[in-house]
N, C-alpha and C positions, 0 to 999 in steps of 0.2 A: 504494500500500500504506500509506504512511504518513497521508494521508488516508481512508481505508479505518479504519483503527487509531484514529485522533482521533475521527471522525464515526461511528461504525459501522458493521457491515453492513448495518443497517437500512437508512442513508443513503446511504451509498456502499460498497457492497459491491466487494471485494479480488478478484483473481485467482482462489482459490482459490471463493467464494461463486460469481464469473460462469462458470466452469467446472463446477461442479456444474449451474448452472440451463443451461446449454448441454447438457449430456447427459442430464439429467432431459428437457429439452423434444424433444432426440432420439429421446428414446427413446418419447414419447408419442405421436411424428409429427407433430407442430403445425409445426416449427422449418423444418423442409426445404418444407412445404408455403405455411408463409406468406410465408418467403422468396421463393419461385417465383412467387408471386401478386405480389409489390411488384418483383421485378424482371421479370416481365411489361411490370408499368406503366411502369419505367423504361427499359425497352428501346424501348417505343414511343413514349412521349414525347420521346425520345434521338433516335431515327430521323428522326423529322417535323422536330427542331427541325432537325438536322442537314442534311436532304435540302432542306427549301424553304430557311432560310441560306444553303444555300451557293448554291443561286441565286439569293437575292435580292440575299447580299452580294458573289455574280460579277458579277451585272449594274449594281450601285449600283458597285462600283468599278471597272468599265468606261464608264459612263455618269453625267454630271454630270446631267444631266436627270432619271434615273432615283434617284439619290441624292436629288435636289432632293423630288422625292415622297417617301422614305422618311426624309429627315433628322426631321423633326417624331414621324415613330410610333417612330422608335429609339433617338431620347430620350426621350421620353416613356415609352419602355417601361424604357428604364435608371434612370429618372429614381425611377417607384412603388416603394413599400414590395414587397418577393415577395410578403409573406401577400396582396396585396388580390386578384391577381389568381385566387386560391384560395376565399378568401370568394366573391369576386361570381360566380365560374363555378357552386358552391354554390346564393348566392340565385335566378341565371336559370336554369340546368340544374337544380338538383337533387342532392342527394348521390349521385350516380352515377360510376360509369368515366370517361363522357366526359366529365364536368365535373373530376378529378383529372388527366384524363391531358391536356385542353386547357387547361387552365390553367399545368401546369409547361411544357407548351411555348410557350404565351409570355410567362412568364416567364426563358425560357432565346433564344430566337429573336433576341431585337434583339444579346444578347453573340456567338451565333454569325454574325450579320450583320455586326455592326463589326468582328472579328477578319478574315472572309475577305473585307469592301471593302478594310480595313489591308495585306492579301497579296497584292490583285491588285493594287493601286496601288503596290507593290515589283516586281512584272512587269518584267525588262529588254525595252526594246521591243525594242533592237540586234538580241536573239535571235529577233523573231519576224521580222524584216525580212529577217535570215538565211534563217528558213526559207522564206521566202517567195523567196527567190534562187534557190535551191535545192530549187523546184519542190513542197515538203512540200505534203499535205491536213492539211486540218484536224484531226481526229484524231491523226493522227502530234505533229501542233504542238502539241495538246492536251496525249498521252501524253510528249513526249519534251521540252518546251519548257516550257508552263505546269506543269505539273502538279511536275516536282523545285524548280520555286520556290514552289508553293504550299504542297507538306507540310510543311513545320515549321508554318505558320499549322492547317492544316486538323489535323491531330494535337495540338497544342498546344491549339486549342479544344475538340477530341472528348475529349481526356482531363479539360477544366474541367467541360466540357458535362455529361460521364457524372455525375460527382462532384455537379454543383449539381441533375440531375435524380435524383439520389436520395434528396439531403436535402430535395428540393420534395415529393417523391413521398411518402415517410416521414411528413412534415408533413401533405401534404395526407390521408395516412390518420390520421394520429392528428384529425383535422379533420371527418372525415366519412365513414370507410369503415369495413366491418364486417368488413374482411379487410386482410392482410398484416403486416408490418413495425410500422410504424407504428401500426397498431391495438392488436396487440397491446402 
């Protein structure tokens, strides 16, 4: 408010100004519609990063060998500027969906990798050794062993992941789409 007050509402418009243009845009139906379309995109770019990570970062932190192939593309991917991989999915795809929605996912991909190699490498082994005593299948050892030491990793990254894929997504429409969030 108080920058609001110094700068204007030209420039930075107060509570009062962003509540008005929230119910004007309601009311014209643009607001709920364009929403819908940018969290579309982030739903889907959320999923993909979400679903292959966390297999690639089970099996890289199960497997030195398997790490050893992905240490180079998961730095490298931590390593770029976000915008570029938005730009160049642009110049080879085209300003299209799947150039916005492939691009924030691997932009997001190598953070949800290194979180859940970081989780499975916390893994008590003690506990699967037990299960294995104790006659357990796999699933069960999955459901009842792996999995309560993995959720603080695998939630802790889903809640970054959601967050960094809709300021990607946002971006990559103010960037190059003729719809959602960000466009407008």
């Amino acid at each position: 408010m108080v920058l609001s007050a110094w700068l204007g509402p030209k420039l930075m418009p107060g509570p009062g100004e962003t509540w008005a243009f929230v119910q004007r845009e309601l009311e014209r139906g643009v607001l709920l519609v364009q929403v819908g379309i940018t969290l579309q995109r982030v739903l889907l770019a959320f999923a993909l990063a979400m679903g292959v990570g966390l297999a690639l970062g089970f099996a890289s932190g199960r497997s030195q060998r398997f790490e050893g192939l992905l240490e180079g593309w998961v730095a490298l991917g931590l390593a770029i500027p976000r915008i570029l991989p938005i730009v160049v999915a642009y110049v080879l795809l085209g300003l299209n969906e799947l150039a916005a929605v492939l691009s924030v996912f691997l932009i997001v991909l190598p953070t949800v990798v290194v979180q859940v190699r970081e989780g499975v490498r916390t893994l008590d082994p003690r506990l699967f050794q037990m299960s294995r005593v104790f006659g357990k299948g796999a699933l069960e050892v999955l459901y009842f062993v792996a999995w309560p030491q993995l959720a603080p990793f695998v939630w802790g990254t889903a809640r970054a992941t959601l967050s960094l894929c809709w300021k990607m997504i946002v971006f990559a429409e103010l960037l190059g789409r003729t719809s959602g969030v960000g466009y407008q």
